[in-house]
Rosetta silent file (secondary structure, phi, psi, omega in degrees, C-alpha in Angstrom):
SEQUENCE: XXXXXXXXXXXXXXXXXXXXXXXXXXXXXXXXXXXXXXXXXXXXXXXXXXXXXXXXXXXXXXXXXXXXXXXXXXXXXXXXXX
SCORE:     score description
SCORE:     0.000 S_00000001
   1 L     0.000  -50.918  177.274  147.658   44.840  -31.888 S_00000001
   2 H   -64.892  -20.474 -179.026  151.340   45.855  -31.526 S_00000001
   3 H   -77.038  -16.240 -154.836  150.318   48.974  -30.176 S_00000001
   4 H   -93.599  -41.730 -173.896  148.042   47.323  -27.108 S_00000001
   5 H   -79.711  -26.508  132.192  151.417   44.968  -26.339 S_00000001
   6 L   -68.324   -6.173 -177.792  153.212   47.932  -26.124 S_00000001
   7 L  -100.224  -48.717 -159.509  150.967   50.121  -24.066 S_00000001
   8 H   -91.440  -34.705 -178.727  150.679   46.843  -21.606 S_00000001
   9 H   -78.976  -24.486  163.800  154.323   46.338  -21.553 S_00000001
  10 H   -61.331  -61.391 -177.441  154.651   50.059  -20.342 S_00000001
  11 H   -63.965  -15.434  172.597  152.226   49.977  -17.994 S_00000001
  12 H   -74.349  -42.371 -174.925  153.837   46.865  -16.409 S_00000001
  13 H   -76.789  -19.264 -179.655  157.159   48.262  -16.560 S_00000001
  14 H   -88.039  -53.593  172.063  155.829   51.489  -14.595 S_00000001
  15 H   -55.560  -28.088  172.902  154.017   49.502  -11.819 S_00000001
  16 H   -87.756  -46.499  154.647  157.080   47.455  -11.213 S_00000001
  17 H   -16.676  -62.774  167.690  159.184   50.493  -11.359 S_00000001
  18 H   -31.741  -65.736 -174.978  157.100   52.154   -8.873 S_00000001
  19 L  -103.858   35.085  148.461  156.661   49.636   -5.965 S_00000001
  20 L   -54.034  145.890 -167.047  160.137   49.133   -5.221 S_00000001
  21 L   119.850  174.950  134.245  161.621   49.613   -2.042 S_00000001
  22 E  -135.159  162.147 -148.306  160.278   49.358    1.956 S_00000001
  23 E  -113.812  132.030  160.103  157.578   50.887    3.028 S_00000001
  24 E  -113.199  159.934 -150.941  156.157   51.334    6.433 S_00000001
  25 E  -136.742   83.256 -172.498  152.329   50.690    6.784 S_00000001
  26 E  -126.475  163.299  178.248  150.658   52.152    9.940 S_00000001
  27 E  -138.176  153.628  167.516  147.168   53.545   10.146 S_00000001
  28 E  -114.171  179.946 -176.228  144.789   55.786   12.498 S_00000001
  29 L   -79.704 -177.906  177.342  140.851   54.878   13.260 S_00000001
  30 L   -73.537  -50.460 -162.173  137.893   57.390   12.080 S_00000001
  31 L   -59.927  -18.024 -173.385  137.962   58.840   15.177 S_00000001
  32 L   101.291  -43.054  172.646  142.276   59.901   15.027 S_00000001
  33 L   -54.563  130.547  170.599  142.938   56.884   17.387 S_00000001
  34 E   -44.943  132.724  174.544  146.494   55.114   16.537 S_00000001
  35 E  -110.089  126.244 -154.287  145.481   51.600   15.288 S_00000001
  36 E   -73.551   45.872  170.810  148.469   49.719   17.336 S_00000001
  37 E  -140.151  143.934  167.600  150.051   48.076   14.402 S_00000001
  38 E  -119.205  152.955  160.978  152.972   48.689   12.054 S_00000001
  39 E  -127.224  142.500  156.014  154.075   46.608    9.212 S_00000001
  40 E   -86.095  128.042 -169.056  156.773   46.497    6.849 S_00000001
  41 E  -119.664  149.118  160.164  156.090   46.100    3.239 S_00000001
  42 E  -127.668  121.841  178.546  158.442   45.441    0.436 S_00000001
  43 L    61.115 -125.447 -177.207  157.552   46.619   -2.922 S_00000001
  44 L   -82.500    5.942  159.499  154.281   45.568   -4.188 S_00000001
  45 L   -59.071  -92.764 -113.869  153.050   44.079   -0.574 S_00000001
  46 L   -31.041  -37.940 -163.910  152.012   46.997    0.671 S_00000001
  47 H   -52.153  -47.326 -176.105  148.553   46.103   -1.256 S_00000001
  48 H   -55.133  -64.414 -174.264  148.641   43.194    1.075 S_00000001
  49 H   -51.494  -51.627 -154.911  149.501   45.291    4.141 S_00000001
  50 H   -78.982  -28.468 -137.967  147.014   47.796    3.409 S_00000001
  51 H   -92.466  -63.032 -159.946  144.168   45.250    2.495 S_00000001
  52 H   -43.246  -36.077 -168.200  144.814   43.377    6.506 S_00000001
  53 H   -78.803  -24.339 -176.775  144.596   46.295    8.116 S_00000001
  54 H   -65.340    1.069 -152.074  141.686   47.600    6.311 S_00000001
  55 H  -105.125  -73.888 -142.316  140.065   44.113    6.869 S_00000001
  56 H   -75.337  -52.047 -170.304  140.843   44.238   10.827 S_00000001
  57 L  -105.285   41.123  171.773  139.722   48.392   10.826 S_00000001
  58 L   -12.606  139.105  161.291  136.757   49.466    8.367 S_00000001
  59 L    79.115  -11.316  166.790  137.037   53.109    7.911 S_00000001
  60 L   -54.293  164.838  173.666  140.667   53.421    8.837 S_00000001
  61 E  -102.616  133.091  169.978  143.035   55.665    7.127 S_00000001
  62 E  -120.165  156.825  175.713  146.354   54.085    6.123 S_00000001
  63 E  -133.837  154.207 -175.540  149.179   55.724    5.261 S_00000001
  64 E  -130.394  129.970 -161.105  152.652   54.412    3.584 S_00000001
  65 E  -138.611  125.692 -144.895  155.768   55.591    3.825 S_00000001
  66 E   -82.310  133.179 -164.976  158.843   54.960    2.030 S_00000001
  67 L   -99.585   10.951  171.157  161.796   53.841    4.923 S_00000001
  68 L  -124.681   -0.376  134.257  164.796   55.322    3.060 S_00000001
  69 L   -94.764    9.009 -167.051  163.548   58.449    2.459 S_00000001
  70 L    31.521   42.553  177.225  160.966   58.731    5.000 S_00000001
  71 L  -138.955  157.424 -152.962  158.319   59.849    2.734 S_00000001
  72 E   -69.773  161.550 -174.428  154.715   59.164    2.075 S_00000001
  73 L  -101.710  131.211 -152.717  154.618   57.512   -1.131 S_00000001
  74 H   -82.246  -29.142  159.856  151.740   59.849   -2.462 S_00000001
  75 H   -51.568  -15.580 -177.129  150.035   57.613   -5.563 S_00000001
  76 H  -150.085   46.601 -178.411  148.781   55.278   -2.546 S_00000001
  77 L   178.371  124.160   -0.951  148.797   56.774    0.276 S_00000001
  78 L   -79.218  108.589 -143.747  146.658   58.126    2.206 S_00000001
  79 E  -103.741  121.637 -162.824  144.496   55.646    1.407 S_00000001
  80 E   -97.700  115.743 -159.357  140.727   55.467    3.132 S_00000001
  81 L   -75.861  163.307  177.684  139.643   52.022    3.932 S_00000001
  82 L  -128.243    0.000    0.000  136.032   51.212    3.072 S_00000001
């Protein structure tokens, strides 16, 4: 039991760790076409960010990109909407 509440307490502590920051959140179509929206995410939004556009755009790609370092952040991104 103490081992599971430590293994859970890690994994919490990595995931918060993780989605810190902002992010920008733009996507293209299947097709390569720009889908004409950007958003800004902070932290653990993006999931949010990612899920509208994938909602609005089936099959888009999105990609996320860290705004102080300009780079994609590569565990979630690029991410292929379904």
């Amino acid at each position: 039991m103490k081992k599971m509440v430590v293994a859970g307490l890690g994994l919490c502590l990595a995931g918060c760790v993780t989605m810190s920051g902002s992010y920008k959140v733009t996507a293209v179509e299947k097709d390569g076409t720009p889908v004409n929206v950007v958003m800004r995410a902070e932290g653990s939004s993006i999931y949010s960010a990612r899920n509208a556009i994938c909602s609005a755009h089936p099959g888009a790609t999105v990609s996320i990109v860290d705004i102080a370092t300009d780079k994609e952040l590569s565990s979630e991104s690029p991410y292929r909407c379904k």
